[in-house]
KEDRENFI-573367 format. One line per 8 residues: for each residue x, y, z of C-alpha. Coordinates in steps of 0.05 Angstrom, whole numbers. Example, Ala and Ser with C-alpha at 12.3 -4.5 7.8 and 13.67 -1.06 7.14 Angstrom:
// KEDRENFI-573367
246 -90 156; 273 -21 143
//
This chain:
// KEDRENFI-573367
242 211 -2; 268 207 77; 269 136 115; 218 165 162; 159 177 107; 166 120 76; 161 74 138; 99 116 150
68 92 77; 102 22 92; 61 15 174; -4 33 138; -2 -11 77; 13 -61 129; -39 -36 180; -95 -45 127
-75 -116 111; -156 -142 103; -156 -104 39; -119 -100 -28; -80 -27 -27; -16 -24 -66; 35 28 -63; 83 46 -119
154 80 -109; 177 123 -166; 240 155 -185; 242 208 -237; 183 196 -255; 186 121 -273; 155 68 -225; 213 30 -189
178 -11 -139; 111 -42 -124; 89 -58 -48; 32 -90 -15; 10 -130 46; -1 -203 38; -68 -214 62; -89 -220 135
-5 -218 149; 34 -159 177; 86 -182 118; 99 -130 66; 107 -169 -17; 159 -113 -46; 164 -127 -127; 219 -96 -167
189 -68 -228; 253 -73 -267; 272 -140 -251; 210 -176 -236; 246 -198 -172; 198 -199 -112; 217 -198 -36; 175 -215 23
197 -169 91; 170 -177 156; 200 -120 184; 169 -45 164; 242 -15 175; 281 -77 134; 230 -50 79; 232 22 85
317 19 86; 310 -24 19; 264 25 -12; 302 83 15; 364 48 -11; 339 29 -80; 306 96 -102; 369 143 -74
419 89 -106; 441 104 -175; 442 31 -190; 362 6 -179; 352 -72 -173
//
């Protein structure tokens, strides 16, 4: 998936922050990465399916370079 799609999916999970949308990232198939907006915050909760590990990024490209990163990596976190 390029950098420039996913920031677009990142700016409007962010956008609609009044309301509970979640967006998944998956590679082959297989769900990698959960994000959604914390409520009335422009700050994007990213959870690592695979790990459990959960990151909190203000910045929309900060996120979009680790998702990028993570699903074209052949190591996922």
């Amino acid at each position: 998936m390029k950098l420039e799609h996913i920031k677009e999916i990142l700016q409007t999970v962010s956008f609609y922050n009044t309301v509970d949308i979640t967006q998944t990232f998956s590679k082959e198939d297989t769900d990698h990465i959960i994000v959604k907006s914390v409520k009335n915050t422009g700050v994007l909760q990213m959870t690592f399916i695979q790990t459990g590990q959960v990151v909190f990024y203000q910045s929309i490209d900060q996120a979009a370079e680790a998702v990028e990163g993570n699903l074209n990596s052949s190591t996922l976190m």
